[in-house]
PDB file of N, H, CA, C and O in Angstrom:
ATOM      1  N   UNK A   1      57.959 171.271 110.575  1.00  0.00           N
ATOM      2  CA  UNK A   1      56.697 171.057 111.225  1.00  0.00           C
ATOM      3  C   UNK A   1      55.615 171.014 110.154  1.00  0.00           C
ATOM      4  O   UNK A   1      55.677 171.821 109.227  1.00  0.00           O
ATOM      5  N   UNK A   2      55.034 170.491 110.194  1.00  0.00           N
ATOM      6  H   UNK A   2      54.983 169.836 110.947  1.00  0.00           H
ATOM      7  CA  UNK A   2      53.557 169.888 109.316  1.00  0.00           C
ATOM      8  C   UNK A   2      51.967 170.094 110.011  1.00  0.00           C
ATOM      9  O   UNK A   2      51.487 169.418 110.920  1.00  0.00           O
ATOM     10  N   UNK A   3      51.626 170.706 109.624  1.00  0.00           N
ATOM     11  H   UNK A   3      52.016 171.256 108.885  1.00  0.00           H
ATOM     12  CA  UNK A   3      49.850 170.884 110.284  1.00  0.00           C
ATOM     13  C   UNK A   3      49.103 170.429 109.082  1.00  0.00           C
ATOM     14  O   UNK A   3      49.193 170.672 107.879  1.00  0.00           O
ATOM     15  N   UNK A   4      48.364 169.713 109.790  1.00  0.00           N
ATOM     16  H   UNK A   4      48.291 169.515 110.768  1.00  0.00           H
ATOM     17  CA  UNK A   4      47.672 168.584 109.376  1.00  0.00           C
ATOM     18  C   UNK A   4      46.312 169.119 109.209  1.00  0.00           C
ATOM     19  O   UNK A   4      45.832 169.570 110.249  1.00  0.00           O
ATOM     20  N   UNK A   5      45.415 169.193 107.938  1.00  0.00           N
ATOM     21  H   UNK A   5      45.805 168.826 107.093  1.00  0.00           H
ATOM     22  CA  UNK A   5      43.869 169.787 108.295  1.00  0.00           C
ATOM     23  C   UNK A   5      43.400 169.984 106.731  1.00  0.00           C
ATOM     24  O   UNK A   5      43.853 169.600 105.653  1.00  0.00           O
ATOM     25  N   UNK A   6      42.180 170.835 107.171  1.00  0.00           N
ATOM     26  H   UNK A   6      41.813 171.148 108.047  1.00  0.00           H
ATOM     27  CA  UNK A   6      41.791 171.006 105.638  1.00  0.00           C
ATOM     28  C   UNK A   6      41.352 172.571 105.887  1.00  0.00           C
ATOM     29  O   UNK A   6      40.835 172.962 106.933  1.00  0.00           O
ATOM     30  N   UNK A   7      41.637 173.385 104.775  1.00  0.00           N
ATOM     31  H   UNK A   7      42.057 173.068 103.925  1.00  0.00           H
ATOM     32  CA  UNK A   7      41.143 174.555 104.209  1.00  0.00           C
ATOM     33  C   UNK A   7      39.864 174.929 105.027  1.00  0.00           C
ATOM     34  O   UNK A   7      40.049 176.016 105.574  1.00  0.00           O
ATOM     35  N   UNK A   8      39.190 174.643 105.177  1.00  0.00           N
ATOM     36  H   UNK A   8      39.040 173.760 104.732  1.00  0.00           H
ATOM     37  CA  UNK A   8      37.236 174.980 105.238  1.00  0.00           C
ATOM     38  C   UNK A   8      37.225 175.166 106.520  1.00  0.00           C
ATOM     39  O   UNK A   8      36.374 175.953 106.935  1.00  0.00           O
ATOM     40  N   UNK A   9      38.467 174.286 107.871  1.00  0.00           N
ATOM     41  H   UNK A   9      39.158 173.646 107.534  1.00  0.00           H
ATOM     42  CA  UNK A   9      38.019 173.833 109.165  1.00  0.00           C
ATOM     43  C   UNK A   9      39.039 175.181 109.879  1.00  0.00           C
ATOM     44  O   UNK A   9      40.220 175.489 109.715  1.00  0.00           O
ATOM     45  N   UNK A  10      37.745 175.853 110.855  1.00  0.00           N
ATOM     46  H   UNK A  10      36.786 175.602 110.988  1.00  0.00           H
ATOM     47  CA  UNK A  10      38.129 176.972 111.387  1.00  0.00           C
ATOM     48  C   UNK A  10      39.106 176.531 112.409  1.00  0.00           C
ATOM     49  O   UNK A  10      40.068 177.299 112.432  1.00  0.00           O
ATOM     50  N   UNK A  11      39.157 175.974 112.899  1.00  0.00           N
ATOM     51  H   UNK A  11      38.376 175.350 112.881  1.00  0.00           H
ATOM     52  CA  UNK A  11      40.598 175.043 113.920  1.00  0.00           C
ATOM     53  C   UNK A  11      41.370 175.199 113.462  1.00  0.00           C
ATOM     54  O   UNK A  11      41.969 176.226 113.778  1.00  0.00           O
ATOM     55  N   UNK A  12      41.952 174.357 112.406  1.00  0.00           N
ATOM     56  H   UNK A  12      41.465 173.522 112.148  1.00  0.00           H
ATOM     57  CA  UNK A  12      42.972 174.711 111.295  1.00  0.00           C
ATOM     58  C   UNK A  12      43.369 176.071 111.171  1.00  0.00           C
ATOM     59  O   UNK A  12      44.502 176.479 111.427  1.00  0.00           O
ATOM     60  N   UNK A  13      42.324 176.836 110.735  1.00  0.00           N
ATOM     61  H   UNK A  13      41.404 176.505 110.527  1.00  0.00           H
ATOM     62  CA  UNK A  13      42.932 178.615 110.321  1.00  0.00           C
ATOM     63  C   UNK A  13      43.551 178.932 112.011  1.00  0.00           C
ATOM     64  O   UNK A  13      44.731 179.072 112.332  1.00  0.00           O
ATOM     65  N   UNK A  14      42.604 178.971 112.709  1.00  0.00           N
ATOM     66  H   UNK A  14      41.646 178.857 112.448  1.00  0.00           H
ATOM     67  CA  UNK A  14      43.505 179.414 113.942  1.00  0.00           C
ATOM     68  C   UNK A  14      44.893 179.246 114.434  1.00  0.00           C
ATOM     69  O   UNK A  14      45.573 180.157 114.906  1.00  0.00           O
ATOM     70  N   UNK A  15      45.307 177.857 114.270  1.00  0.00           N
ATOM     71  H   UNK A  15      44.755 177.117 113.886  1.00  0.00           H
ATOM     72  CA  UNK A  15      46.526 176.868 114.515  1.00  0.00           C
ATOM     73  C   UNK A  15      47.144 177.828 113.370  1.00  0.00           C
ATOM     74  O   UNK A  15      47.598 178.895 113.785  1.00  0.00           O
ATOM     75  N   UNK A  16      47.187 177.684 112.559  1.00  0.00           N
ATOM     76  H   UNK A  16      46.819 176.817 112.223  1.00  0.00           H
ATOM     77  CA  UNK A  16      48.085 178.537 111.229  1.00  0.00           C
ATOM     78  C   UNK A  16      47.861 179.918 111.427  1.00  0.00           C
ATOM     79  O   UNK A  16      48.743 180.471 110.771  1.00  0.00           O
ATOM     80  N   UNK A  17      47.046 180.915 112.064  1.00  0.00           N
ATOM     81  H   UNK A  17      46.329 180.466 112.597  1.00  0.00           H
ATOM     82  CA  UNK A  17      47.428 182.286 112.231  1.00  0.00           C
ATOM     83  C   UNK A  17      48.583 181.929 113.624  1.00  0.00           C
ATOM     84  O   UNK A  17      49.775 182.217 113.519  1.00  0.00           O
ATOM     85  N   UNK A  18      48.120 181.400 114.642  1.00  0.00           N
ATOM     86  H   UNK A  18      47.152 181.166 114.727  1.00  0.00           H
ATOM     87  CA  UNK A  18      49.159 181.144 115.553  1.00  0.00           C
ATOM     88  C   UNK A  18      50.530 181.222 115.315  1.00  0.00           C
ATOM     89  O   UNK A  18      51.322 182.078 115.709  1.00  0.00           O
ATOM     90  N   UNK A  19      50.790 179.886 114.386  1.00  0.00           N
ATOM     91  H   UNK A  19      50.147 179.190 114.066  1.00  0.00           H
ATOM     92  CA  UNK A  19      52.045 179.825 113.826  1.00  0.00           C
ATOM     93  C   UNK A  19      53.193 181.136 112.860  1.00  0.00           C
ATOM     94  O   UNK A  19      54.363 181.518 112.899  1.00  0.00           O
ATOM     95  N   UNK A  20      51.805 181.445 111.995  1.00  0.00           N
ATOM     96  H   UNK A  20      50.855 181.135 111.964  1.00  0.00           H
ATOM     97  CA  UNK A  20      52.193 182.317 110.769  1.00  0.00           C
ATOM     98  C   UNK A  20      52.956 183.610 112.168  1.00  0.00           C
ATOM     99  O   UNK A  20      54.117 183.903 112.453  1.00  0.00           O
ATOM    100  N   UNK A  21      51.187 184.210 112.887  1.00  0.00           N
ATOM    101  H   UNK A  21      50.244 183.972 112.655  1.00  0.00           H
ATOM    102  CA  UNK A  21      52.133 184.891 114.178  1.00  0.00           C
ATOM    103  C   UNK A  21      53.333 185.000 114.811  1.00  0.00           C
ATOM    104  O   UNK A  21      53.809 186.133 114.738  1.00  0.00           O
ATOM    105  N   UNK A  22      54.091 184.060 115.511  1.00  0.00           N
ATOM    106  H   UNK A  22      53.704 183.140 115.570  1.00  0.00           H
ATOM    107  CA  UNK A  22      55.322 183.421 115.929  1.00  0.00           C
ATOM    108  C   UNK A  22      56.164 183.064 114.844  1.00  0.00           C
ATOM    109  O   UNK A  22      57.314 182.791 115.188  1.00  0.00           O
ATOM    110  N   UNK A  23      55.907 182.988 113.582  1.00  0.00           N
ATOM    111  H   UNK A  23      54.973 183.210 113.303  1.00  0.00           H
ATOM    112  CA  UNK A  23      57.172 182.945 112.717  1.00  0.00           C
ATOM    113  C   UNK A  23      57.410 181.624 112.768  1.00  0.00           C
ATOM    114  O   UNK A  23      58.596 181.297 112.760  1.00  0.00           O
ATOM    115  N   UNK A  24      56.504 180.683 112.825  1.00  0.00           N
ATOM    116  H   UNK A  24      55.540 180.949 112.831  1.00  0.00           H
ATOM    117  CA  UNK A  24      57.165 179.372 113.439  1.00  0.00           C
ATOM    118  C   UNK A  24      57.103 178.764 111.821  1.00  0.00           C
ATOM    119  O   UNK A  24      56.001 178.875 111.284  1.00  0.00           O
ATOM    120  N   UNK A  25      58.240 178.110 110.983  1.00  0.00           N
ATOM    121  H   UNK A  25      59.135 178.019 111.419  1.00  0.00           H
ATOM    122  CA  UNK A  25      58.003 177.850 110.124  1.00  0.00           C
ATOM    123  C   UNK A  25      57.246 176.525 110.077  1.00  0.00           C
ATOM    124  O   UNK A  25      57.497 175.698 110.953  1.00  0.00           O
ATOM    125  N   UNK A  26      56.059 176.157 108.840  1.00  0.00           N
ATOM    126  H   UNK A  26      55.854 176.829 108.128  1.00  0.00           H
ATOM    127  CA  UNK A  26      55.260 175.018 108.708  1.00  0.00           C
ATOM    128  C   UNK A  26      54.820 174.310 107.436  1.00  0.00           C
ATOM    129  O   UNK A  26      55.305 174.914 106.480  1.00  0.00           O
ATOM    130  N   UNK A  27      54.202 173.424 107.106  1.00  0.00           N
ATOM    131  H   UNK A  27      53.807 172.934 107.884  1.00  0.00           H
ATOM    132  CA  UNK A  27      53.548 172.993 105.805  1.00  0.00           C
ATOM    133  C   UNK A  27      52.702 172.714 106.076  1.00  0.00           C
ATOM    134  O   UNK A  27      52.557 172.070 107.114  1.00  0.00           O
ATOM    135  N   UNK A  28      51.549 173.097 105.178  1.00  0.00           N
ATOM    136  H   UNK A  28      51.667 173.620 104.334  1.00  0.00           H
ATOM    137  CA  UNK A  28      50.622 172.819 105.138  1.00  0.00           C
ATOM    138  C   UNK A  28      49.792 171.673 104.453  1.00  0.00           C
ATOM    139  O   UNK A  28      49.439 171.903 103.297  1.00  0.00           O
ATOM    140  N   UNK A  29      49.454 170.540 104.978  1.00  0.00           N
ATOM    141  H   UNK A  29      49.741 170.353 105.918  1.00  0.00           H
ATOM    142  CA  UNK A  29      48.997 169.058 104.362  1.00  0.00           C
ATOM    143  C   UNK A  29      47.427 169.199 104.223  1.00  0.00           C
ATOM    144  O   UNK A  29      46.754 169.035 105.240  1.00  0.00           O
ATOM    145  N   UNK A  30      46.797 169.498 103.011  1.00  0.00           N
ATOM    146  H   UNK A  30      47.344 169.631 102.184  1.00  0.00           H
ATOM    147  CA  UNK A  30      45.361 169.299 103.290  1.00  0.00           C
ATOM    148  C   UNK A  30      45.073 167.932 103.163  1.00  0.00           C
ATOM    149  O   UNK A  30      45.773 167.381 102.314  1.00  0.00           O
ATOM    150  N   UNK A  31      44.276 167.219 103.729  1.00  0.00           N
ATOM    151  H   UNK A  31      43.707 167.666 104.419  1.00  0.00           H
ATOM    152  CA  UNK A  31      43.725 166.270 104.413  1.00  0.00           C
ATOM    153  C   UNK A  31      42.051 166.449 104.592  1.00  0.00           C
ATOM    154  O   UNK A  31      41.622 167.229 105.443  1.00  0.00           O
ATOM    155  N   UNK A  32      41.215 165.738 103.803  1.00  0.00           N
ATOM    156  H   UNK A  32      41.563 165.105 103.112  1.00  0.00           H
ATOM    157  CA  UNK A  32      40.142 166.398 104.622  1.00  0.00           C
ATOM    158  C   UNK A  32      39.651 165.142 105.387  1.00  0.00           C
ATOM    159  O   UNK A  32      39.914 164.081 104.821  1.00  0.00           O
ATOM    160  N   UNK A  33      38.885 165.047 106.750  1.00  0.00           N
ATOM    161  H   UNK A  33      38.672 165.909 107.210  1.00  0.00           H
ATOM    162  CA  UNK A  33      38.484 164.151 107.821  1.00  0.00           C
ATOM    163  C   UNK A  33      37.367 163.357 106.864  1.00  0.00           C
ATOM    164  O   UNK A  33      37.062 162.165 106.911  1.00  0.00           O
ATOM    165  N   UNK A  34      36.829 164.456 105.937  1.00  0.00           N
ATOM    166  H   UNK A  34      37.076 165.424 105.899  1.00  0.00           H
ATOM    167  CA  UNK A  34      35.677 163.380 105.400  1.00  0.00           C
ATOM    168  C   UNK A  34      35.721 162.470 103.860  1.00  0.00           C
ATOM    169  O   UNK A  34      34.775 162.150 103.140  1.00  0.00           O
ATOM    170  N   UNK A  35      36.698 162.296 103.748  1.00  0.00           N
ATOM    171  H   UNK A  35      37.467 162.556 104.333  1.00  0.00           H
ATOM    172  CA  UNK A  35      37.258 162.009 102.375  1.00  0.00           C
ATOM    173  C   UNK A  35      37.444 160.188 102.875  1.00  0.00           C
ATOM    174  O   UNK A  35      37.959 159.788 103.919  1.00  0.00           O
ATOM    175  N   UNK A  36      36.811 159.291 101.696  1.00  0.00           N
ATOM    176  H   UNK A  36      36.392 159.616 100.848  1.00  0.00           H
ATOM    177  CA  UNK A  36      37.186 158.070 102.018  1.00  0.00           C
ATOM    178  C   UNK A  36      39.029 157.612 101.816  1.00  0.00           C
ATOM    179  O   UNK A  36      39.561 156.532 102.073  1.00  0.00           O
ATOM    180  N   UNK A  37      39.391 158.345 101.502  1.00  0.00           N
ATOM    181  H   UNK A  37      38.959 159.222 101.293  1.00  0.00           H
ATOM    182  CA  UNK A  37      40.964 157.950 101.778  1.00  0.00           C
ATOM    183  C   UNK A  37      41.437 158.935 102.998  1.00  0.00           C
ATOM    184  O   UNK A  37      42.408 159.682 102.884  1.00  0.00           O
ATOM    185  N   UNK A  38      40.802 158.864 103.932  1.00  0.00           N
ATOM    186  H   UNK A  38      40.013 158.257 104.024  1.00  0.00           H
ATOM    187  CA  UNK A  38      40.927 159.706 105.071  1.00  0.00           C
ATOM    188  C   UNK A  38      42.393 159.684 105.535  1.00  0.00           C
ATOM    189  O   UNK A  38      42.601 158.743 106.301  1.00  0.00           O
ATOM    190  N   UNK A  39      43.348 160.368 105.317  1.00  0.00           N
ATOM    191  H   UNK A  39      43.179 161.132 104.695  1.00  0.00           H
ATOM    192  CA  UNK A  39      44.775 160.300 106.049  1.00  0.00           C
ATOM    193  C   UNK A  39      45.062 161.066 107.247  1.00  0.00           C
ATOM    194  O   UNK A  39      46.144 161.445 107.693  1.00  0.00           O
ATOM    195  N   UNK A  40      43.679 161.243 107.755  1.00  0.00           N
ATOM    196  H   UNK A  40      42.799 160.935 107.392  1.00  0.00           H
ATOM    197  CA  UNK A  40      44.483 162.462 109.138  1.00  0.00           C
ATOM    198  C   UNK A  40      44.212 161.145 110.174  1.00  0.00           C
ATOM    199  O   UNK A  40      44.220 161.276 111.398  1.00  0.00           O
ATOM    200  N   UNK A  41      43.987 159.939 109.527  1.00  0.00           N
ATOM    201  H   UNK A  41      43.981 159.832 108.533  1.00  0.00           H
ATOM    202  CA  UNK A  41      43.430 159.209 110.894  1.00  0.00           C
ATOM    203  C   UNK A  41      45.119 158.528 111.371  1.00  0.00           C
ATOM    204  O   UNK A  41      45.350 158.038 112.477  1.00  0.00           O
ATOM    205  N   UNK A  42      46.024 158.642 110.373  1.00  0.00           N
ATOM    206  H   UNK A  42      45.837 159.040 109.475  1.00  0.00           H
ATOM    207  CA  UNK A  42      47.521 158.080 110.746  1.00  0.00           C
ATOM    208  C   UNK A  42      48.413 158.727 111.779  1.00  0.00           C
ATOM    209  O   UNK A  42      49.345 158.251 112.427  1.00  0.00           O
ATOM    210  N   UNK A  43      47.477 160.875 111.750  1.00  0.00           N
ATOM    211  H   UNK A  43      46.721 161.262 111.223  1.00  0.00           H
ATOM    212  CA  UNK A  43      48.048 161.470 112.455  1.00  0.00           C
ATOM    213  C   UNK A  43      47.160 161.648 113.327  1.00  0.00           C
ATOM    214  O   UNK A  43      47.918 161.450 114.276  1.00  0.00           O
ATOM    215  N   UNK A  44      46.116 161.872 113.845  1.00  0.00           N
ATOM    216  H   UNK A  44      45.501 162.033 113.074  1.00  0.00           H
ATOM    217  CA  UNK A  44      45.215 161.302 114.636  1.00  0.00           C
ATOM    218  C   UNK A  44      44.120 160.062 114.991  1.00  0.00           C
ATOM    219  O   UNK A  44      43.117 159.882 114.300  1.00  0.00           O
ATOM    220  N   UNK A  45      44.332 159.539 115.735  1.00  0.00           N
ATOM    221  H   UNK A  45      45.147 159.685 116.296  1.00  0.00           H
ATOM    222  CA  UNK A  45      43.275 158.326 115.818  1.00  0.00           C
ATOM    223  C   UNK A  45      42.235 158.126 116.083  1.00  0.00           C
ATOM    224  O   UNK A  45      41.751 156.996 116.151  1.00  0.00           O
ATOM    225  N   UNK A  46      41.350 159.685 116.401  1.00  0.00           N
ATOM    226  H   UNK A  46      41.742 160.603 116.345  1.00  0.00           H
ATOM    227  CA  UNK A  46      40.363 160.083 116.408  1.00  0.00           C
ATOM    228  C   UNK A  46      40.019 160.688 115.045  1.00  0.00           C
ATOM    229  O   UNK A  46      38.937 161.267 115.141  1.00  0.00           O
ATOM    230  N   UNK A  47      40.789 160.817 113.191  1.00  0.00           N
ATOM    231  H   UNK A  47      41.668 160.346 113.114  1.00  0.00           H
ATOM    232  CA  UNK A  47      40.270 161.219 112.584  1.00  0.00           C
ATOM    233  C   UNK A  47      40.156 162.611 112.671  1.00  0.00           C
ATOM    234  O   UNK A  47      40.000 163.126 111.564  1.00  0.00           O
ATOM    235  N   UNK A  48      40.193 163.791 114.085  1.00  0.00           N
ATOM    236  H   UNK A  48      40.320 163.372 114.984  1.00  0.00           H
ATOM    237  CA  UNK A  48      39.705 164.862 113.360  1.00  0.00           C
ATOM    238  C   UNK A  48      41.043 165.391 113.204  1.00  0.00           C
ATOM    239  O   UNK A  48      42.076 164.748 113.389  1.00  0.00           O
ATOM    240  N   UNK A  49      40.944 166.845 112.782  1.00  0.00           N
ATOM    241  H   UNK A  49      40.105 167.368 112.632  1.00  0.00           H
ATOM    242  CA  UNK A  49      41.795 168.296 112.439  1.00  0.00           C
ATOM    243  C   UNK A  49      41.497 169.285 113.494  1.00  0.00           C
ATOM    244  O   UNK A  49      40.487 169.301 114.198  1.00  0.00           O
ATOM    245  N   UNK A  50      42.528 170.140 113.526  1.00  0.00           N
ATOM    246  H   UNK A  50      43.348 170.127 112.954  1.00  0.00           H
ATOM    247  CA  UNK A  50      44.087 169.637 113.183  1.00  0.00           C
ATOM    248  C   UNK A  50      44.932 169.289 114.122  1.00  0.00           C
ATOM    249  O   UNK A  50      44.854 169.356 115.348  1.00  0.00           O
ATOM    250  N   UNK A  51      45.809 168.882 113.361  1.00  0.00           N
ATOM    251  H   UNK A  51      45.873 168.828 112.364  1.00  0.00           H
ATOM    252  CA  UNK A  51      47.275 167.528 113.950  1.00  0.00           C
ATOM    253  C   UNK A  51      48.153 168.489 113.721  1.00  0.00           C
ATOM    254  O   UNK A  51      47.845 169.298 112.846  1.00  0.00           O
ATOM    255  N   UNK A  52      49.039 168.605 114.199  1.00  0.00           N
ATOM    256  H   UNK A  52      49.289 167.947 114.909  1.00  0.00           H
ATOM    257  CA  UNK A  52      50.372 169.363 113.979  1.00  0.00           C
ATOM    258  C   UNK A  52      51.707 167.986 114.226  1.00  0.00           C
ATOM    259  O   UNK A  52      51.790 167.525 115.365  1.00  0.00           O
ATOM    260  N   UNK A  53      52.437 167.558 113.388  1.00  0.00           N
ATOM    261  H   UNK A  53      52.370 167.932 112.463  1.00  0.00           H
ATOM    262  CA  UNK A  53      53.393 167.281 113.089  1.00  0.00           C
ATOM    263  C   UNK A  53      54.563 168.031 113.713  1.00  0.00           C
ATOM    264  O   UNK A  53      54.767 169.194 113.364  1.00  0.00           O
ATOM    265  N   UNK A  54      55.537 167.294 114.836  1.00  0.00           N
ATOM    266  H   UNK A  54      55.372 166.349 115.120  1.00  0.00           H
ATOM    267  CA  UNK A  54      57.054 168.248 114.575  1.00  0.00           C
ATOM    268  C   UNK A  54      58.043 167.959 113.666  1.00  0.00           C
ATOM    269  O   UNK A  54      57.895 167.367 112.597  1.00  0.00           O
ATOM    270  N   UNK A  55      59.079 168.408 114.145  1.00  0.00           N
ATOM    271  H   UNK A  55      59.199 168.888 115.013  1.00  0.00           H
ATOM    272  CA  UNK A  55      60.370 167.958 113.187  1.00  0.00           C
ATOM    273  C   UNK A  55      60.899 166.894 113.618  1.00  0.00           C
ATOM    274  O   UNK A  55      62.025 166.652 113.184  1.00  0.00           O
ATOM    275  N   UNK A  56      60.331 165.990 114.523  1.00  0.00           N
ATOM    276  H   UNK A  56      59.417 166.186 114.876  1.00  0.00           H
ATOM    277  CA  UNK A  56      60.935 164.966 115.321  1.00  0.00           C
ATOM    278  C   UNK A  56      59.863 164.008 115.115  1.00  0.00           C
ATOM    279  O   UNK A  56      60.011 162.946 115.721  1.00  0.00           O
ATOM    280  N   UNK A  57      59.156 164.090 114.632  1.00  0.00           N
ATOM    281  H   UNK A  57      59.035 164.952 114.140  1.00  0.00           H
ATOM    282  CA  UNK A  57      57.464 163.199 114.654  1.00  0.00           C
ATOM    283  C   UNK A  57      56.792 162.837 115.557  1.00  0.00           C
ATOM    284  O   UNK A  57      56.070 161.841 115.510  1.00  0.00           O
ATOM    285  N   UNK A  58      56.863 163.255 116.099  1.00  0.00           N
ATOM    286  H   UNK A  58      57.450 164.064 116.138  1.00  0.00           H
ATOM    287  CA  UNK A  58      55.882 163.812 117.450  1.00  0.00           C
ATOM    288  C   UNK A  58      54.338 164.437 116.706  1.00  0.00           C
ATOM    289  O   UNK A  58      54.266 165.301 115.831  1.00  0.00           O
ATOM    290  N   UNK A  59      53.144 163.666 117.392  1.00  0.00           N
ATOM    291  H   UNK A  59      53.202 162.965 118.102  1.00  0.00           H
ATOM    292  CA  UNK A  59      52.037 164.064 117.108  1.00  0.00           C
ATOM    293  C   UNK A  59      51.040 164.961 117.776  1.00  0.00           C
ATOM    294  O   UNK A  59      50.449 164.352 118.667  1.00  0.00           O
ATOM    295  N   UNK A  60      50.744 165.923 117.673  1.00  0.00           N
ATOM    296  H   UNK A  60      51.225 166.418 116.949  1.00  0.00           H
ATOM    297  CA  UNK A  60      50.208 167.206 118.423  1.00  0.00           C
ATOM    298  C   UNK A  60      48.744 167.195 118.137  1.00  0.00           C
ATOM    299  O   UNK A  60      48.370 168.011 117.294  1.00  0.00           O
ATOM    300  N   UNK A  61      47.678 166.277 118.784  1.00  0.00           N
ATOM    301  H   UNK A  61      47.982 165.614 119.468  1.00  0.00           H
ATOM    302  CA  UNK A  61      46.088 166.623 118.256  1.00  0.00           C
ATOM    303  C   UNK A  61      45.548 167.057 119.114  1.00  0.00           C
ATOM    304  O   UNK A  61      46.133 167.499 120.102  1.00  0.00           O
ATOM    305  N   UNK A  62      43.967 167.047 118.935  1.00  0.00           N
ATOM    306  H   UNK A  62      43.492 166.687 118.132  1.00  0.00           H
ATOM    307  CA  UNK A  62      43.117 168.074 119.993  1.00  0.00           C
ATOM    308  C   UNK A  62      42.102 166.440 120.197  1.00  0.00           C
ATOM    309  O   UNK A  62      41.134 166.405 120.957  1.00  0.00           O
TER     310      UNK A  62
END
């Protein structure tokens, strides 16, 4: 599983205490929404954070 986000965005920390909580294993992709090589827009098509990735590629946004 892959979560998708950047460092700074309090969404992000939440989604990753969640996980870290539950033991759910993850990676962490920083991405930031405002960067002109923007890559969270491949995992969301709205651009924001965070996206959670499964192990199946399945896309999880808000």
């Amino acid at each position: 599983m892959k979560l998708i986000g950047s460092y700074t965005s309090p969404f992000v920390r939440k989604i990753s205490v969640i996980l870290l909580e539950k033991r759910i294993p993850f990676e962490f992709v920083n991405e930031s929404p405002y960067s002109e090589s923007n890559g969270v827009a491949r995992y969301n098509p709205l651009g924001k954070v965070p996206a959670l990735v499964t192990d199946d590629g399945e896309c999880w946004f808000d």
